[in-house]
N, C-alpha and C positions, 0 to 999 in steps of 0.2 A: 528371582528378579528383584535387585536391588532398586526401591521407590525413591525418588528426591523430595526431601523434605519440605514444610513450606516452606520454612526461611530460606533455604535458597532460591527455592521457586522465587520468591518475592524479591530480594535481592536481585538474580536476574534480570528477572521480569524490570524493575527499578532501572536498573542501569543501561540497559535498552530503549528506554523510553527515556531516560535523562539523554544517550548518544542522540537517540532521531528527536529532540527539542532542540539539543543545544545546536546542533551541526546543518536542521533545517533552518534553524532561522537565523544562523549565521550567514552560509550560504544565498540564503533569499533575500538579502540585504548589502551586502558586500556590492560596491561601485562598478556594477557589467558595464567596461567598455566598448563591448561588442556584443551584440544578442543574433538570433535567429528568426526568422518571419517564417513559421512551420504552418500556417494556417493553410486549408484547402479547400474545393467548393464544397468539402462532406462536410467542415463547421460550418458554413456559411447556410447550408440547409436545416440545420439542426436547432430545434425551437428552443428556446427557453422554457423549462416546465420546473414553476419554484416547488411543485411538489414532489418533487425526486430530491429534495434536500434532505429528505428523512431519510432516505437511501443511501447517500453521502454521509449522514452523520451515524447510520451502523457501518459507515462500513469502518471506522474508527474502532470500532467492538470488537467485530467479526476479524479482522483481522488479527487478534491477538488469542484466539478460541484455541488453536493447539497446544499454547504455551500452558495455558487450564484442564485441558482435557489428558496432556501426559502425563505420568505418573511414573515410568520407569525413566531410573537415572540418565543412563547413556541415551537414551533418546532424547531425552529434554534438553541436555547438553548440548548433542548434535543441531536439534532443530535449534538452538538459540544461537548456533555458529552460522547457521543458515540464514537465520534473520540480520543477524551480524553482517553478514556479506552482501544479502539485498541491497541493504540499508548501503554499506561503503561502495558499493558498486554505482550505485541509484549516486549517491553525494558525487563521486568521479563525472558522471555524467552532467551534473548539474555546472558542475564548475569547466566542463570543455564544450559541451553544447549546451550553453544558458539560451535554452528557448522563452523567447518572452509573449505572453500574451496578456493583453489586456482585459483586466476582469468584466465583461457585460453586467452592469448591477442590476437586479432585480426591479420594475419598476412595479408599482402598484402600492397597496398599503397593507395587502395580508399577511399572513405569519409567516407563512413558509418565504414569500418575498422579503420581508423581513430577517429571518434566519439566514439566507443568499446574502445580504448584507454585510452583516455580521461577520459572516466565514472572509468573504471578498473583504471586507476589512480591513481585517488580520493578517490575510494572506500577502505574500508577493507576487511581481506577476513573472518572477523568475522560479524555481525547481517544477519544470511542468514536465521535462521527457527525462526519465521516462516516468508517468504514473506509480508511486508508490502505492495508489490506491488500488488500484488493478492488478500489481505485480503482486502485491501482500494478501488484498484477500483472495486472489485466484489460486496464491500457493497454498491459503489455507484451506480449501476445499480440496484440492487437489492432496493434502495430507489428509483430510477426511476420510475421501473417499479411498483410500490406503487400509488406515484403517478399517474401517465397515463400507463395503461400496454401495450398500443399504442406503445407510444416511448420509454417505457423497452425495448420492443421485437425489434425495430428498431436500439436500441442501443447497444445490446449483443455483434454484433460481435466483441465492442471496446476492452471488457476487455476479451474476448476469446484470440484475438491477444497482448493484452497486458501483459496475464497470458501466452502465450505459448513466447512470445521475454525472459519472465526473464532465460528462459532455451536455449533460439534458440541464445541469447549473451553469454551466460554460466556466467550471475551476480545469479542462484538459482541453486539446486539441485530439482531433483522430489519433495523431502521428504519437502522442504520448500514450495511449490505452494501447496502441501498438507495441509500442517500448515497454511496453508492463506484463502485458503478454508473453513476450519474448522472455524478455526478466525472469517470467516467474515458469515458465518449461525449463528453461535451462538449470534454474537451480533446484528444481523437484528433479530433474533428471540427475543433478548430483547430490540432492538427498538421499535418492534410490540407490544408484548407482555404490556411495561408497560408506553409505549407513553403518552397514556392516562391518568394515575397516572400523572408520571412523570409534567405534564401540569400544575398539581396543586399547586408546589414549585416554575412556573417561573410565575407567576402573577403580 
């Protein structure tokens, strides 16, 4: 089993994270002359709770755990194609259904409402469907649990609570944790599906 070194881990890892800065927040900004009104009575029920922002801010982390945890070459490859494509699929989406919602800001004076702030800020209130947050770290546990299904199941509850903070801060609507969902079965189903193949091109 050939291992990939760090430098390229890092480099990778680097240039991945350079695509989803540059292209989100191009994307999130760009003049929408036409948006989406995707809200339902499920946001409309759903409280504000600023202490699921810690939840939101792993899920930033956790999302990137497989890219760390692999160590054989062709795999790490594959999965960085995989992320590669979340990611370009996720941006397609962005740019033909710009779902817009309106940040609810935090009100109060404590930290966590504080930190809702901050994020709503920064953000736009355009790339919301589908959920990068949900798509990404659902993939990653779902490649976990691949690995050892031991600490898949051990690790679930991360991206349960990381997939219900993107609605309990109000940064998604339903209809986007839905689109992330989806997002992220189908492209596990074709990390499964052609891994193996796939093997054959990173030699």
């Amino acid at each position: 089993m050939e291992k990939i070194t760090k430098g390229n881990k890092f480099l990778i890892f680097f240039l991945l994270v350079a695509y989803f800065s540059l292209a989100y927040n191009i994307l999130g900004y760009i003049p929408h002359y036409a948006s989406f009104e995707a809200s339902t009575f499920i946001d409309k029920i759903i409280p504000l709770v600023p202490f699921f922002v810690i939840f939101y801010l792993i899920g930033f982390v956790f999302s990137v755990v497989p890219l760390f945890i692999t160590e054989e070459k062709k795999e790490f490859y594959w999965l960085a194609v995989n992320y590669f494509l979340i990611l370009t699929v996720s941006f397609v989406f962005f740019v033909l259904i710009p779902i817009e919602f309106k940040k609810d800001f935090a009100m109060g004076s404590g930290f966590f409402s504080r930190l809702i702030e901050l994020i709503q800020f920064v953000d736009s209130d355009f790339n919301n469907f589908p959920s990068l947050h949900v798509s990404l770290n659902l993939f990653t546990v779902l490649f976990v649990k691949d690995k050892n299904s031991r600490l898949g199941l051990w690790l679930l509850p991360i991206p349960i609570l990381i997939i219900l903070s993107t609605m309990f801060v109000k940064q998604h609507l339903f209809i986007d944790v839905i689109g992330g969902i989806i997002i992220a079965a189908l492209f596990y189903y074709i990390f499964k599906r052609y891994r193996a193949r796939a093997e054959n091109y990173f030699s």
